[in-house]
PQR file of N, CA, C, O and H, with PARSE charges and radii, in Angstrom:
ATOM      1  N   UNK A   1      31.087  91.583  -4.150 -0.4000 1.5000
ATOM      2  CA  UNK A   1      31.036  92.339  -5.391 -0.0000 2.0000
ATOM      3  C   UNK A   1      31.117  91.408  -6.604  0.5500 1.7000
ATOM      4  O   UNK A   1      30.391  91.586  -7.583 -0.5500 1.4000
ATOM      5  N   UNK A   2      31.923  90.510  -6.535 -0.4000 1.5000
ATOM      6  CA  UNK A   2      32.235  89.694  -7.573 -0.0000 2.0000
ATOM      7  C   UNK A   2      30.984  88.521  -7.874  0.5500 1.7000
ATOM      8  O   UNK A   2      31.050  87.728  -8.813 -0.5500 1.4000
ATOM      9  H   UNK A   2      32.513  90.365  -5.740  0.4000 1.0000
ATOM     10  N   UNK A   3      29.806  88.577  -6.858 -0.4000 1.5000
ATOM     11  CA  UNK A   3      28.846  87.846  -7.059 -0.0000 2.0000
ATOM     12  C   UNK A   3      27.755  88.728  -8.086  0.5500 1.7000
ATOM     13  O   UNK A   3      27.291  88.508  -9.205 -0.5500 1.4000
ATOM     14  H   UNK A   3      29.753  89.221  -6.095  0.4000 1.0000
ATOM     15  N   UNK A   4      27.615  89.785  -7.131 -0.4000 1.5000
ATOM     16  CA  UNK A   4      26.743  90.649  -8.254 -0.0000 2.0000
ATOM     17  C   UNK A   4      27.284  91.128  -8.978  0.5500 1.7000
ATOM     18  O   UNK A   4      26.563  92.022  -9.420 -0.5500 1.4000
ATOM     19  H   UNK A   4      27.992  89.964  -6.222  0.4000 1.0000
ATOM     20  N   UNK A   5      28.365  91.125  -9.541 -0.4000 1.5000
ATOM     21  CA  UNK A   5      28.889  91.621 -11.156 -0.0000 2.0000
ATOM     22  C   UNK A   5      28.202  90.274 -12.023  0.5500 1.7000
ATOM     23  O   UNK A   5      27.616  90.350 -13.103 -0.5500 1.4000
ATOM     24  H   UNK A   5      28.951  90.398  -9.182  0.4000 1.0000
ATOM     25  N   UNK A   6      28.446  89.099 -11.258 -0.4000 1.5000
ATOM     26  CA  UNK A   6      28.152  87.860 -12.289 -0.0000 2.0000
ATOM     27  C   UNK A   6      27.040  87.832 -12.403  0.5500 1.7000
ATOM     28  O   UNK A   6      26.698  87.058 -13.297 -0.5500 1.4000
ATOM     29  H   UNK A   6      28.923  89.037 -10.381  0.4000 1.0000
ATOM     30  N   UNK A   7      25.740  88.632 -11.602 -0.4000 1.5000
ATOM     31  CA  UNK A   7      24.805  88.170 -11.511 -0.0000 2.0000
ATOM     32  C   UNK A   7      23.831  89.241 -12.838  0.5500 1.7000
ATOM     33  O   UNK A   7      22.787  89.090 -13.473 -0.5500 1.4000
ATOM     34  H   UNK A   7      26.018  89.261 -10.876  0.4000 1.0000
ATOM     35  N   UNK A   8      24.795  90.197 -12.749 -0.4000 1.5000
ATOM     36  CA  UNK A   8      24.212  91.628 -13.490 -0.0000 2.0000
ATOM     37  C   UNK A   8      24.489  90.864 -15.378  0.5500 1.7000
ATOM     38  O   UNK A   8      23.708  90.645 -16.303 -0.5500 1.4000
ATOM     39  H   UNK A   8      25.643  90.319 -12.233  0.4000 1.0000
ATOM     40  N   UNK A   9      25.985  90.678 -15.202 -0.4000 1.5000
ATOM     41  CA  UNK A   9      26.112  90.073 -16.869 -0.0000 2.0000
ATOM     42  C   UNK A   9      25.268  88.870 -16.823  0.5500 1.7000
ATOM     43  O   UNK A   9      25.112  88.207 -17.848 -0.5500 1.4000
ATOM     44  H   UNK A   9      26.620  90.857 -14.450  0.4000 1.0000
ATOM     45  N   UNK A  10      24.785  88.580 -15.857 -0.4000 1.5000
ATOM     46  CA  UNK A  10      23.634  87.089 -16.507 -0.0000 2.0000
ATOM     47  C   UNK A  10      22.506  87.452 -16.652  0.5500 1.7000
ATOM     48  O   UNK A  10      21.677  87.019 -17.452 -0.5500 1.4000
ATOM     49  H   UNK A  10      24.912  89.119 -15.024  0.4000 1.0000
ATOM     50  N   UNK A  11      22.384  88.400 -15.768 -0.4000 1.5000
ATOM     51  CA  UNK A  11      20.694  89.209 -16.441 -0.0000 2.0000
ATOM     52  C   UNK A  11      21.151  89.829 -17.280  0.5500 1.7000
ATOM     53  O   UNK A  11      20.149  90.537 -17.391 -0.5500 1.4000
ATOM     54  H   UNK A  11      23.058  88.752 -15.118  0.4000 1.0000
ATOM     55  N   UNK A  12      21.957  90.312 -18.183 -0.4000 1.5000
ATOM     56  CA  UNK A  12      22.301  91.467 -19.356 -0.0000 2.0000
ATOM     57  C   UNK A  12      21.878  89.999 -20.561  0.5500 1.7000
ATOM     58  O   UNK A  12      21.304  90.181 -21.635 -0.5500 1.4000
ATOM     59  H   UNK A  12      22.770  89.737 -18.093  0.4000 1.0000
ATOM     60  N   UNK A  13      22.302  88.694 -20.068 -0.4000 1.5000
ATOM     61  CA  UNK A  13      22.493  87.503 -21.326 -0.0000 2.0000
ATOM     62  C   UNK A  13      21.313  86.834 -21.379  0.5500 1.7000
ATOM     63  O   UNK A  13      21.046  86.085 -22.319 -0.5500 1.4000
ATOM     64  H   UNK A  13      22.768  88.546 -19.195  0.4000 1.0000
ATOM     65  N   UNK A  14      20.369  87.083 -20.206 -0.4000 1.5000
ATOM     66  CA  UNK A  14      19.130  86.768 -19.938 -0.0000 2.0000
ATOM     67  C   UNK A  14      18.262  87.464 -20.693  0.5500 1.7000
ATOM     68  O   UNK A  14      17.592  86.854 -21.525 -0.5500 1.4000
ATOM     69  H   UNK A  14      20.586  87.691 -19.442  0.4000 1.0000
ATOM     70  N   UNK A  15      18.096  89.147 -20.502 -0.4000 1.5000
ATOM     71  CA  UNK A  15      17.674  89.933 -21.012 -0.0000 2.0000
ATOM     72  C   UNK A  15      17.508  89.824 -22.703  0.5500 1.7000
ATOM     73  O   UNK A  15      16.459  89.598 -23.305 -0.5500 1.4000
ATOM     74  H   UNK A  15      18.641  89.643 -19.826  0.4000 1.0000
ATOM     75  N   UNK A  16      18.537  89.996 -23.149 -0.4000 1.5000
ATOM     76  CA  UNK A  16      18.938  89.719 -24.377 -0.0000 2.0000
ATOM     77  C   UNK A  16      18.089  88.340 -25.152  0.5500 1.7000
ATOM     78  O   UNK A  16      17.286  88.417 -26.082 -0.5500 1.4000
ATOM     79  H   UNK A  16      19.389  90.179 -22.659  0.4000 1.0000
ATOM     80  N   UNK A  17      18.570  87.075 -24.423 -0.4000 1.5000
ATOM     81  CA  UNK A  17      17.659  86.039 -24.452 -0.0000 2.0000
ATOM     82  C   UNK A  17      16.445  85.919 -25.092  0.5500 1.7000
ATOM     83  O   UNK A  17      15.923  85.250 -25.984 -0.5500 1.4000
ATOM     84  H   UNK A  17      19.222  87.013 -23.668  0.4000 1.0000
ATOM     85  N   UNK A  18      16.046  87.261 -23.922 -0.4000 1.5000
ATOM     86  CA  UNK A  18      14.232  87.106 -24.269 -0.0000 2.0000
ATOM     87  C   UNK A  18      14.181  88.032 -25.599  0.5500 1.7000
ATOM     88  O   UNK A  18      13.709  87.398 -26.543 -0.5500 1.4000
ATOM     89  H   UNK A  18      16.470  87.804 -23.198  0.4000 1.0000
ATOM     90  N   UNK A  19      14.524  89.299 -25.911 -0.4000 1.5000
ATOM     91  CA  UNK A  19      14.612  89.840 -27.140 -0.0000 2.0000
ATOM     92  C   UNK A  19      14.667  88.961 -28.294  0.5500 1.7000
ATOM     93  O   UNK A  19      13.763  88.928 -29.130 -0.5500 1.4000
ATOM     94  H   UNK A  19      14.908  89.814 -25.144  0.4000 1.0000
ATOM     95  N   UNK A  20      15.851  88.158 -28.357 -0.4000 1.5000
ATOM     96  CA  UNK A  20      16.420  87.157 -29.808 -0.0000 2.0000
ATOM     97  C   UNK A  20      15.028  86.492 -29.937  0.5500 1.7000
ATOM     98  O   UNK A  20      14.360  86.505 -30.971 -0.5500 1.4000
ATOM     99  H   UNK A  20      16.584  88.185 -27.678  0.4000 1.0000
ATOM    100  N   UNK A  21      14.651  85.883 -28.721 -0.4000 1.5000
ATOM    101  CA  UNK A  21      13.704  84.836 -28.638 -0.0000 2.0000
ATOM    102  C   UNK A  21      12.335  85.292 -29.017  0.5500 1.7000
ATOM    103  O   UNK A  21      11.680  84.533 -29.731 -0.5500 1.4000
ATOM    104  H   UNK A  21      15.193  85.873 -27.882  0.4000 1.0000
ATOM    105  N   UNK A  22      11.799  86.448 -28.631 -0.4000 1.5000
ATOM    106  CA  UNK A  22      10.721  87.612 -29.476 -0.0000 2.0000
ATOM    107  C   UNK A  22      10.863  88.169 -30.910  0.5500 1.7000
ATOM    108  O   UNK A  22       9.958  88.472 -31.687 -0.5500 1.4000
ATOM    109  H   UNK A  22      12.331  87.065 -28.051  0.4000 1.0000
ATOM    110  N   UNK A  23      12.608  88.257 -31.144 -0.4000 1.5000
ATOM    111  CA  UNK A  23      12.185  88.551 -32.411 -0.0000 2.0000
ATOM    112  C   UNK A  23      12.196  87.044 -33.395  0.5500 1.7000
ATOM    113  O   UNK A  23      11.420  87.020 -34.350 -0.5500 1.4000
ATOM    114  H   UNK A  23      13.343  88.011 -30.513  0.4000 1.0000
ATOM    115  N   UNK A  24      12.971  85.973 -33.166 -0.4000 1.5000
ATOM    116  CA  UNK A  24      12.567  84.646 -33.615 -0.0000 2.0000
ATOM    117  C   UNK A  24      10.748  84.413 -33.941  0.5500 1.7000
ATOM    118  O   UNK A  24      10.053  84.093 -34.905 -0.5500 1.4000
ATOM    119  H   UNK A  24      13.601  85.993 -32.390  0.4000 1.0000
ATOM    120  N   UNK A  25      10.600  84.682 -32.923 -0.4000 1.5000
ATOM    121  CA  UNK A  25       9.055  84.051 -32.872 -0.0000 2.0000
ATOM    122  C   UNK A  25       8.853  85.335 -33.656  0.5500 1.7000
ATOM    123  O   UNK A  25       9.187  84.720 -34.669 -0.5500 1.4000
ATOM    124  H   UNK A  25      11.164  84.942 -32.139  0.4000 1.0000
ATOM    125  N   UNK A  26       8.637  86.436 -34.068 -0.4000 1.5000
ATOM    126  CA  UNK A  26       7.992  87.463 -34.634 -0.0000 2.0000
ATOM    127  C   UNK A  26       8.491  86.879 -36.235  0.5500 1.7000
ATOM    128  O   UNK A  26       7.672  86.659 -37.127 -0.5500 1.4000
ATOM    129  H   UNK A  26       8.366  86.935 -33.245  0.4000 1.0000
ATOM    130  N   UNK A  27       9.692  86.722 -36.359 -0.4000 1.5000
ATOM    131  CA  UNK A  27       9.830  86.440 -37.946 -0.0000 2.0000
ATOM    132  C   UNK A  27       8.901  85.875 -38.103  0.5500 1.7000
ATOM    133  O   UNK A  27       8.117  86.275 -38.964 -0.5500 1.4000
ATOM    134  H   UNK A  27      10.357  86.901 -35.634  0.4000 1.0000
ATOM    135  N   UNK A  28       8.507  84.313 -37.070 -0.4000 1.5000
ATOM    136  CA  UNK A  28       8.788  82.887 -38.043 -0.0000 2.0000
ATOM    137  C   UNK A  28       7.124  83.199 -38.273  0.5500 1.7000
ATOM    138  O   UNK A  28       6.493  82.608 -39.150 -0.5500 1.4000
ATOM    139  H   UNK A  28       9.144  83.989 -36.370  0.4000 1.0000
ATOM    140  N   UNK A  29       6.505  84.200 -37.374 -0.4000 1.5000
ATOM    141  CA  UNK A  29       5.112  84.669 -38.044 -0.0000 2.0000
ATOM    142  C   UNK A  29       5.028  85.151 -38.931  0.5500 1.7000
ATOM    143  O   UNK A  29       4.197  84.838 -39.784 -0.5500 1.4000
ATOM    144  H   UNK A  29       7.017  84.680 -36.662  0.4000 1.0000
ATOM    145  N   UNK A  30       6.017  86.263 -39.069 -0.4000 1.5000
ATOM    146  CA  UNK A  30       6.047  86.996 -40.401 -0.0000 2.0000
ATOM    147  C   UNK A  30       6.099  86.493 -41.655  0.5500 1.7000
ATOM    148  O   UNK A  30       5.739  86.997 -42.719 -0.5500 1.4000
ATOM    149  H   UNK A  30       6.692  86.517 -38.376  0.4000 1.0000
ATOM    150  N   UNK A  31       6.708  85.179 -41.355 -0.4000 1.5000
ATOM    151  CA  UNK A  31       7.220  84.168 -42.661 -0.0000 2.0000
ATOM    152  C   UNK A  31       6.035  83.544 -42.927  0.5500 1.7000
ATOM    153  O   UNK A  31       5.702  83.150 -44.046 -0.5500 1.4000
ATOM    154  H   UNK A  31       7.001  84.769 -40.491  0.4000 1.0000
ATOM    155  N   UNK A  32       5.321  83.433 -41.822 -0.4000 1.5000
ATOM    156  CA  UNK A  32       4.213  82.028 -42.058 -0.0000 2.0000
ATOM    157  C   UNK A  32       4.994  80.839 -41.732  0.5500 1.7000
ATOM    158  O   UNK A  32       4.724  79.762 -42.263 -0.5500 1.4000
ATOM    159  H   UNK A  32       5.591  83.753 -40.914  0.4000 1.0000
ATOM    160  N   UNK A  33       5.744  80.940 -41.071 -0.4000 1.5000
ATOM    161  CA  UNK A  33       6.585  79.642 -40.867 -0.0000 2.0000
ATOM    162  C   UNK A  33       5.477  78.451 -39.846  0.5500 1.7000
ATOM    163  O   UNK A  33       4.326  78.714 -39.497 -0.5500 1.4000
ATOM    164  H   UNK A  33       5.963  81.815 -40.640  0.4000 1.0000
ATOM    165  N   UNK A  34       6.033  77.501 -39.624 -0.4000 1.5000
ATOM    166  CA  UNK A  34       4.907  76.512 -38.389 -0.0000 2.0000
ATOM    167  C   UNK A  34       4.648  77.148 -37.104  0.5500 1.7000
ATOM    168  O   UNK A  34       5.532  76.849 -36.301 -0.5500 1.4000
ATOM    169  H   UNK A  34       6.967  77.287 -39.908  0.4000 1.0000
ATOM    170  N   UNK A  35       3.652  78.008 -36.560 -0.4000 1.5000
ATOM    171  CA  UNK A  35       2.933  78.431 -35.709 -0.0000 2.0000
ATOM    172  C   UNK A  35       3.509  77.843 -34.130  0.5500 1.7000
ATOM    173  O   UNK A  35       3.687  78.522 -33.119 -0.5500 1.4000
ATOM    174  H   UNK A  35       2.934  78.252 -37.211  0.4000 1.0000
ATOM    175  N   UNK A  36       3.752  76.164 -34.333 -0.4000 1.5000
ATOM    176  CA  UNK A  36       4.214  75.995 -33.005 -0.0000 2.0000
ATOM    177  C   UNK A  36       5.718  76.289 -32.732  0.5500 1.7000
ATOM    178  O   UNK A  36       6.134  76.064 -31.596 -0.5500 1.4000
ATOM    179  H   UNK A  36       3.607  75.613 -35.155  0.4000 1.0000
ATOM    180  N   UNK A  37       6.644  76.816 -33.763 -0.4000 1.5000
ATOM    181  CA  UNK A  37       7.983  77.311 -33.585 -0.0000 2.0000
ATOM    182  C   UNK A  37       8.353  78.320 -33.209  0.5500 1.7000
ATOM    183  O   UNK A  37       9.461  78.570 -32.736 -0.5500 1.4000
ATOM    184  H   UNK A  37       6.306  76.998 -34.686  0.4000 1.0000
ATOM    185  N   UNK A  38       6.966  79.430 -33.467 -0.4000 1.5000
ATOM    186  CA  UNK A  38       6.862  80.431 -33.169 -0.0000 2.0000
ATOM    187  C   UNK A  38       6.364  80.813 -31.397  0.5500 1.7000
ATOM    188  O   UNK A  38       6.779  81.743 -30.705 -0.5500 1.4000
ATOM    189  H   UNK A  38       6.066  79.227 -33.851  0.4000 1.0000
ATOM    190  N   UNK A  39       5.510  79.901 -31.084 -0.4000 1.5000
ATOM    191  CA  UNK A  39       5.216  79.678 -29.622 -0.0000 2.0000
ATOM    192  C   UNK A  39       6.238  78.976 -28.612  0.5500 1.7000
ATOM    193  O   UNK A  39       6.484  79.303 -27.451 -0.5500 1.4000
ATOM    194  H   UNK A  39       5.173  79.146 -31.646  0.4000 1.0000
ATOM    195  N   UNK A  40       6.823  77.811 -29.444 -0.4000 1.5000
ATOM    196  CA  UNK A  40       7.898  77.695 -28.723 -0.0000 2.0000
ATOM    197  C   UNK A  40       9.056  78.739 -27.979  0.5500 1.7000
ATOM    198  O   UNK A  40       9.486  78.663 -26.828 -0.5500 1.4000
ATOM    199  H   UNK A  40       6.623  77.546 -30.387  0.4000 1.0000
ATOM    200  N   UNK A  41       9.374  79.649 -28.954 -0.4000 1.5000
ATOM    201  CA  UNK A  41      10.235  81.061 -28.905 -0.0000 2.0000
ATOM    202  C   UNK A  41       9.976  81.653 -27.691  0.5500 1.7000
ATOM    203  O   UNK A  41      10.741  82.030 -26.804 -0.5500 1.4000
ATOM    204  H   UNK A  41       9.025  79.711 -29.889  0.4000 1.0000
ATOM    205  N   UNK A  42       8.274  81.686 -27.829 -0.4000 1.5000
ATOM    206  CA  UNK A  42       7.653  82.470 -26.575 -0.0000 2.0000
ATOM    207  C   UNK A  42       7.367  81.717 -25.696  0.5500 1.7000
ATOM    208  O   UNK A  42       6.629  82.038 -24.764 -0.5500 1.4000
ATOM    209  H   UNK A  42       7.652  81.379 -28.550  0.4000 1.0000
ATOM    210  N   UNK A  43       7.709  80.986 -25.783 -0.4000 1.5000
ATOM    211  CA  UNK A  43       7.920  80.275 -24.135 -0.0000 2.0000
ATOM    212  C   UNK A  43       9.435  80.250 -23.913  0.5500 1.7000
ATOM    213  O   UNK A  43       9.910  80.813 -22.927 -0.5500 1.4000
ATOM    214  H   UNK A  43       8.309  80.725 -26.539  0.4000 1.0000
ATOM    215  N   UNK A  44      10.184  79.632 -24.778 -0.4000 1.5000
ATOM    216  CA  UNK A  44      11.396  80.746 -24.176 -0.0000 2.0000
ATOM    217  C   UNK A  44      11.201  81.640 -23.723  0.5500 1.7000
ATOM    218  O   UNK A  44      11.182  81.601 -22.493 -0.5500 1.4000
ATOM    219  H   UNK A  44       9.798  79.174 -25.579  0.4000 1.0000
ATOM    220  N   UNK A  45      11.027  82.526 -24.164 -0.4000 1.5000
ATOM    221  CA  UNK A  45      10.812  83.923 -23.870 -0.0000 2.0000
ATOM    222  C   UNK A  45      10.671  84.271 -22.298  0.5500 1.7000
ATOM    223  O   UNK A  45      11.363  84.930 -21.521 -0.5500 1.4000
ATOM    224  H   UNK A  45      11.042  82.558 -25.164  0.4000 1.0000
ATOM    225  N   UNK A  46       9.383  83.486 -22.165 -0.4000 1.5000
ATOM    226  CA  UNK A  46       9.049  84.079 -21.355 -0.0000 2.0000
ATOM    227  C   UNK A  46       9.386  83.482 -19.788  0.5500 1.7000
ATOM    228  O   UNK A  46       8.975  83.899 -18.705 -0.5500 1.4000
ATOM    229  H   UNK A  46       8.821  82.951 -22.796  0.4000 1.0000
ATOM    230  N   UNK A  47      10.156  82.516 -20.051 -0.4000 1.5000
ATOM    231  CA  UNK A  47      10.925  81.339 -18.557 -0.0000 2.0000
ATOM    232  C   UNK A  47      11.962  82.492 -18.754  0.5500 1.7000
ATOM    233  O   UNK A  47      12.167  83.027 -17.664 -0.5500 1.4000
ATOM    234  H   UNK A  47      10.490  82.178 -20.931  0.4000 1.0000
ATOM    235  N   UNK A  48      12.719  83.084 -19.804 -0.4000 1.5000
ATOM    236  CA  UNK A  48      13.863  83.810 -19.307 -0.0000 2.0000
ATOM    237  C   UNK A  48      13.802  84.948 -19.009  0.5500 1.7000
ATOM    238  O   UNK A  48      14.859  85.540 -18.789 -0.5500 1.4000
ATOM    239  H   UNK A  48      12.553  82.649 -20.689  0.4000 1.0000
ATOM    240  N   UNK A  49      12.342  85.752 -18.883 -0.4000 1.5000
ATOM    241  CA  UNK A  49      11.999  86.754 -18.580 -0.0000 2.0000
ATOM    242  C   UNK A  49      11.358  86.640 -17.057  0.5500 1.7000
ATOM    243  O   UNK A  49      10.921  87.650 -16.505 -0.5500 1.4000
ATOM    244  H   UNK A  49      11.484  85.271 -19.062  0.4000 1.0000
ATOM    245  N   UNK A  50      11.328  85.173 -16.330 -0.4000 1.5000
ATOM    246  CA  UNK A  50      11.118  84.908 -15.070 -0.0000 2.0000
ATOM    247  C   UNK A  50      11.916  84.928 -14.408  0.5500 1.7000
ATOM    248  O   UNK A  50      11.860  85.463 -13.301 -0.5500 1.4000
ATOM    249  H   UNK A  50      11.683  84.352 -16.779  0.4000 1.0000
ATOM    250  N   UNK A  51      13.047  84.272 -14.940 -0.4000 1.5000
ATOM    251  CA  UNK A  51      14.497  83.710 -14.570 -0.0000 2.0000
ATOM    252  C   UNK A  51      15.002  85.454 -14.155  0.5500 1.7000
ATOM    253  O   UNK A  51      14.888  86.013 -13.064 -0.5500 1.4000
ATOM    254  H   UNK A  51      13.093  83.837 -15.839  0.4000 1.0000
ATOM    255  N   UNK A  52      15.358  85.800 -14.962 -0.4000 1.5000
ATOM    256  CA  UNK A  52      15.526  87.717 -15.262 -0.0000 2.0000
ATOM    257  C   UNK A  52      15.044  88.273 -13.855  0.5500 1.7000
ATOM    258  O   UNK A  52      15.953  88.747 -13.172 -0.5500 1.4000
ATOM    259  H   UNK A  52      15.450  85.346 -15.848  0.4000 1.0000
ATOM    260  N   UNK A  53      13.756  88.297 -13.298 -0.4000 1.5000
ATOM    261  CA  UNK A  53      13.235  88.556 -12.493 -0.0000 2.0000
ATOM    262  C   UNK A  53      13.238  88.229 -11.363  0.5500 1.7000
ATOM    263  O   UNK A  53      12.827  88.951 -10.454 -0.5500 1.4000
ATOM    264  H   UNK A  53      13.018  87.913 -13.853  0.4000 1.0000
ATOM    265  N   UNK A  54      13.765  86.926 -11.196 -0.4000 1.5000
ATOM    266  CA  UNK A  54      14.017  86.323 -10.191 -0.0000 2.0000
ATOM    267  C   UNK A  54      15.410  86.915  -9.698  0.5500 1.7000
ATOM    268  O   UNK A  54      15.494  87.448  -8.591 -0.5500 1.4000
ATOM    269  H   UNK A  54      14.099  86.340 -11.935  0.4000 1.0000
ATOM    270  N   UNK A  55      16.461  86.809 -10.526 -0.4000 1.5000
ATOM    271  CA  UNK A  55      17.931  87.289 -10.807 -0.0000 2.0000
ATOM    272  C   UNK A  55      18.420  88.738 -10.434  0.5500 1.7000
ATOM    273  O   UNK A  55      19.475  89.125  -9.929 -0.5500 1.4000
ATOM    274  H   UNK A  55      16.393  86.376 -11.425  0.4000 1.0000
ATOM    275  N   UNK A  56      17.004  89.578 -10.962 -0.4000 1.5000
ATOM    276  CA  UNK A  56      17.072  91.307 -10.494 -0.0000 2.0000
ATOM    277  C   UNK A  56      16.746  90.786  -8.879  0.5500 1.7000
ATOM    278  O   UNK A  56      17.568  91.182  -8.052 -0.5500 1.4000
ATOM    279  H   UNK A  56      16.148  89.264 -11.371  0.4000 1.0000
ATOM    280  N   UNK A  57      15.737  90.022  -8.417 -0.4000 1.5000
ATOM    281  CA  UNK A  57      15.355  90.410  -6.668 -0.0000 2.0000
ATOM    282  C   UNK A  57      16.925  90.054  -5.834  0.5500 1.7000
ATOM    283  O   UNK A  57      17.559  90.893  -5.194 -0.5500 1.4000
ATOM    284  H   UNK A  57      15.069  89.700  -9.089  0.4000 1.0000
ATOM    285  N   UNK A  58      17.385  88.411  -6.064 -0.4000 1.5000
ATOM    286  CA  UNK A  58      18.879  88.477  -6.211 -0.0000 2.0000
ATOM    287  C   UNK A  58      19.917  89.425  -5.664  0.5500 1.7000
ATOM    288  O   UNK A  58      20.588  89.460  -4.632 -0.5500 1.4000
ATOM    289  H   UNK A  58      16.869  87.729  -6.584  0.4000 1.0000
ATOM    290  N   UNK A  59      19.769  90.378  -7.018 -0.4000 1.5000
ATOM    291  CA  UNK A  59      20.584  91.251  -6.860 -0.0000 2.0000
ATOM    292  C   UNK A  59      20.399  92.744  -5.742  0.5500 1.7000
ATOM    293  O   UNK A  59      21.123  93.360  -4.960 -0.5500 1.4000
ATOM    294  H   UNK A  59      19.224  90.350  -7.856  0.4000 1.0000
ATOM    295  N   UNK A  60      18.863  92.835  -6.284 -0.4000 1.5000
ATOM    296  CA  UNK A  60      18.636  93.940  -5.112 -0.0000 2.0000
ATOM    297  C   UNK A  60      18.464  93.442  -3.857  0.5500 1.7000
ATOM    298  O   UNK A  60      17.873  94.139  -3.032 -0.5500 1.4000
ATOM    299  H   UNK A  60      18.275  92.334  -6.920  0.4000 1.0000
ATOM    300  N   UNK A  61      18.858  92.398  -3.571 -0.4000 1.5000
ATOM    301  CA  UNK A  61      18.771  92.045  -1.983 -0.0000 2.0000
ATOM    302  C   UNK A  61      20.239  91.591  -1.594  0.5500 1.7000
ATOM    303  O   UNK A  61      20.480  91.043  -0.518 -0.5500 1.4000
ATOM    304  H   UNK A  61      19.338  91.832  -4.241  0.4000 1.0000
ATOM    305  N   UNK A  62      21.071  91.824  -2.423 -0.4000 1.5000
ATOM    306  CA  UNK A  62      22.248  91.189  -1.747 -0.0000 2.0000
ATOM    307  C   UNK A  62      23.305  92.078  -1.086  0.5500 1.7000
ATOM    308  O   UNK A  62      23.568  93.261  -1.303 -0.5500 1.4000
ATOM    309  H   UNK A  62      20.875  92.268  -3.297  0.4000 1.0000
ATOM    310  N   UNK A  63      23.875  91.157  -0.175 -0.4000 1.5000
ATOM    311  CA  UNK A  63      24.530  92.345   1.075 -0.0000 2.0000
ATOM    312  C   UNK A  63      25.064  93.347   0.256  0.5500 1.7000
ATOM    313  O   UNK A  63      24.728  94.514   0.457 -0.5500 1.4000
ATOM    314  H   UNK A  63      23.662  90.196   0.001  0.4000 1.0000
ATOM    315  N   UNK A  64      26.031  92.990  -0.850 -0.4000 1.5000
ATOM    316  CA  UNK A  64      26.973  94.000  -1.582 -0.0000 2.0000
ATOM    317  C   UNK A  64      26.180  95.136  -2.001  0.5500 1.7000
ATOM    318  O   UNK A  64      26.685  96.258  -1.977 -0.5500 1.4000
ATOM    319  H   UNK A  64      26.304  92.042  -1.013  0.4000 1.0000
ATOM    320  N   UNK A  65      24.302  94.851  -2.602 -0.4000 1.5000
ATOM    321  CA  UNK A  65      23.859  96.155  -3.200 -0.0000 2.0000
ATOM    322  C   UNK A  65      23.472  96.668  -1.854  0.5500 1.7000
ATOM    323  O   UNK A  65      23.775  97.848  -1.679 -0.5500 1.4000
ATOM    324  H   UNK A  65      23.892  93.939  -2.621  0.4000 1.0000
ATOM    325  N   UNK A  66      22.713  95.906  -0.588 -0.4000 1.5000
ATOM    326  CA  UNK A  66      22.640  96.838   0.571 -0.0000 2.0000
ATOM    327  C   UNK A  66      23.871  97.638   0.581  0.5500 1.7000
ATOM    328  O   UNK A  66      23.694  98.819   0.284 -0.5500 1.4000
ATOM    329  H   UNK A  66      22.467  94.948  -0.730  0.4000 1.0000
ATOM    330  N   UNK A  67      24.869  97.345   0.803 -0.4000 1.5000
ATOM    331  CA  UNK A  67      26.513  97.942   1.262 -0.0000 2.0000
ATOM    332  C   UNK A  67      26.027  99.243   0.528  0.5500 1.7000
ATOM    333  O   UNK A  67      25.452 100.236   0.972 -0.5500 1.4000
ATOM    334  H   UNK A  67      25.013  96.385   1.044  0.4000 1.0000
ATOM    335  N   UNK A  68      26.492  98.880  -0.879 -0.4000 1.5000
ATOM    336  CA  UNK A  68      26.550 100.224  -1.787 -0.0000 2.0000
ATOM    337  C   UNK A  68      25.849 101.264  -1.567  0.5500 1.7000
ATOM    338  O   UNK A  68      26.278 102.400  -1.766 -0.5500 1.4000
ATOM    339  H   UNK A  68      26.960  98.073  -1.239  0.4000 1.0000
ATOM    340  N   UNK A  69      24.170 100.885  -0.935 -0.4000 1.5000
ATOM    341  CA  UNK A  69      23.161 101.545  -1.393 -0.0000 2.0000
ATOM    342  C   UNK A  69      23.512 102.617   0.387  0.5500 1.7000
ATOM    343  O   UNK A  69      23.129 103.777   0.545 -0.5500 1.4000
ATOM    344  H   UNK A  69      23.821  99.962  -0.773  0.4000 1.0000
ATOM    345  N   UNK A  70      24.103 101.992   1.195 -0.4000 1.5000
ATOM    346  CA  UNK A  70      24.647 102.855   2.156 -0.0000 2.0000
ATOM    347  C   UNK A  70      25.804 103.947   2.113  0.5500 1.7000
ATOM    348  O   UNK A  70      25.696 105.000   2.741 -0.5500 1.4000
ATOM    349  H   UNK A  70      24.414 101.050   1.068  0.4000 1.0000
ATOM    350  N   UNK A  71      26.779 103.677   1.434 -0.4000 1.5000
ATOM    351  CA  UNK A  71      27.526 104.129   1.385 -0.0000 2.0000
ATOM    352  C   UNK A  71      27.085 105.617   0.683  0.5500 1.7000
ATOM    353  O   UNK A  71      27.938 106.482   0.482 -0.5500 1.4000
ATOM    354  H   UNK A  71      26.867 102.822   0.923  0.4000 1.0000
TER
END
């Protein structure tokens, strides 16, 4: 249990991640700011929206969510 609790608040900080990191890159367009700061963001973005994904299979495969999903 105590694995997938840690694993759920790291996809909640992951999740989040990619949001900050979308709306970063959305300002620094909005601003006209340098174009590659804005792509940078989104590539953040989008490794922590892999990471995220990787992290949910993780979780739905681990003995504790089998357990639960029996009970």
């Amino acid at each position: 249990m105590a694995l997938e609790e840690t694993l759920s608040v790291s996809l909640r900080a992951l999740e989040e991640r990619v949001r900050m990191a979308e709306r970063l890159a959305e300002n620094a367009r909005e601003r006209g700011q340098n174009p590659i700061r804005a792509d940078r963001r989104l590539r953040e973005a989008e490794r922590a929206r892999r990471i995220a994904a990787q992290m949910r299979g993780l979780i739905e495969t681990s003995p504790a969510t089998e357990a639960d999903a029996a009970d």
